[in-house]
C-alpha positions as CSV (number, residue, x, y, z in Angstrom):
1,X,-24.5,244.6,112.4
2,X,-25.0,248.4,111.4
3,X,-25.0,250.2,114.8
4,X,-25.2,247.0,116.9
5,X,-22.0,246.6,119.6
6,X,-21.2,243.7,120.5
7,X,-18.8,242.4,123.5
8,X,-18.0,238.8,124.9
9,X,-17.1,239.3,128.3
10,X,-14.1,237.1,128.8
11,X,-11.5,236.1,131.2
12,X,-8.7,237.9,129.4
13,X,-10.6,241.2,128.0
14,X,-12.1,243.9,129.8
15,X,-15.3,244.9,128.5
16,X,-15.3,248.1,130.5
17,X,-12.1,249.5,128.0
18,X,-14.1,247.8,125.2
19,X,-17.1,250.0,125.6
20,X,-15.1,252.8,126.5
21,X,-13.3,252.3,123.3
22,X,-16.2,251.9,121.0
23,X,-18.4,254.8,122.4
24,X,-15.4,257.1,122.2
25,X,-15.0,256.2,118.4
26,X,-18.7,257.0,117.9
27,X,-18.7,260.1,119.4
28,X,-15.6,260.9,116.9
29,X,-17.6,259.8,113.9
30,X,-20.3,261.7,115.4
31,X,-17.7,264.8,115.0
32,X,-19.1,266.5,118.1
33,X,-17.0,268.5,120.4
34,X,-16.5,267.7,124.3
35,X,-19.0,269.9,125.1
36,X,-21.5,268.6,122.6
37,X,-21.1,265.0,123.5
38,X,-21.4,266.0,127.1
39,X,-24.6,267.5,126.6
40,X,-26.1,264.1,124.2
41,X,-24.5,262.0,126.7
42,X,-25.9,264.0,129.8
43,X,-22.9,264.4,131.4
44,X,-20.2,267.0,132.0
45,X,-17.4,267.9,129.6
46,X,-14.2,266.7,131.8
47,X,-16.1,263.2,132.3
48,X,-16.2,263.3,128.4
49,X,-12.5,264.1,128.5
50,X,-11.8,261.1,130.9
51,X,-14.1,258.6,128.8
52,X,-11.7,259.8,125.5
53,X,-8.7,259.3,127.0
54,X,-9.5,256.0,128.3
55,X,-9.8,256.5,132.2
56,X,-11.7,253.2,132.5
57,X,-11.1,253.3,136.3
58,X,-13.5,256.6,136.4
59,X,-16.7,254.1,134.9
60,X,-18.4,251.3,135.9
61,X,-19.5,248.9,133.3
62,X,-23.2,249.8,134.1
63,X,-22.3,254.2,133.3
64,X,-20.1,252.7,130.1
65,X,-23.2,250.8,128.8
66,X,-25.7,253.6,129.5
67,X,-23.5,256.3,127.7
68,X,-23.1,253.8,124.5
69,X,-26.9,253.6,124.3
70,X,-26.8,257.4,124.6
71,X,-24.3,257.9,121.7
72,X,-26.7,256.0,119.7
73,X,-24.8,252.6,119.7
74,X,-26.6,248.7,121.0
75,X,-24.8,247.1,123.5
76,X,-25.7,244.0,124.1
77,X,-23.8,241.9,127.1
78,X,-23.9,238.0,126.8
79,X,-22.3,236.2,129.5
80,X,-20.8,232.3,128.1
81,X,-19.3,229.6,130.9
């Protein structure tokens, strides 16, 4: 899938911490600092900090999607009955 992200939104996951999780591990394999990913992400540095440490309650799903796109990841968001 290369840089593709994927994530099933299901009853029993959150895709909120999912993204979070997967856009924080980019933006380590990016290697940038806090302030660096703040300014690709367009953002400041302590929302950086929170999206690291997994504040999930600090992003809506809509911000989490936006800033995976920004750290050069695909999310794509499929919805299943």
């Amino acid at each position: 899938m290369g840089n593709a992200a994927f994530w099933r939104v299901t009853p029993s996951g959150s895709p909120r911490a999912e993204v979070m999780i997967r856009t924080a591990q980019r933006l380590k394999e990016q290697g940038w600092t806090q302030a660096e990913a703040a300014k690709q992400l367009g953002i400041t540095q302590p929302r950086v900090s929170r999206l690291i440490k997994g504040k999930v309650g600090n992003f809506s799903l809509d911000m989490l999607l936006t800033l995976a796109a920004r750290a050069g990841l695909h999310p794509e968001l499929r919805l299943s009955a």
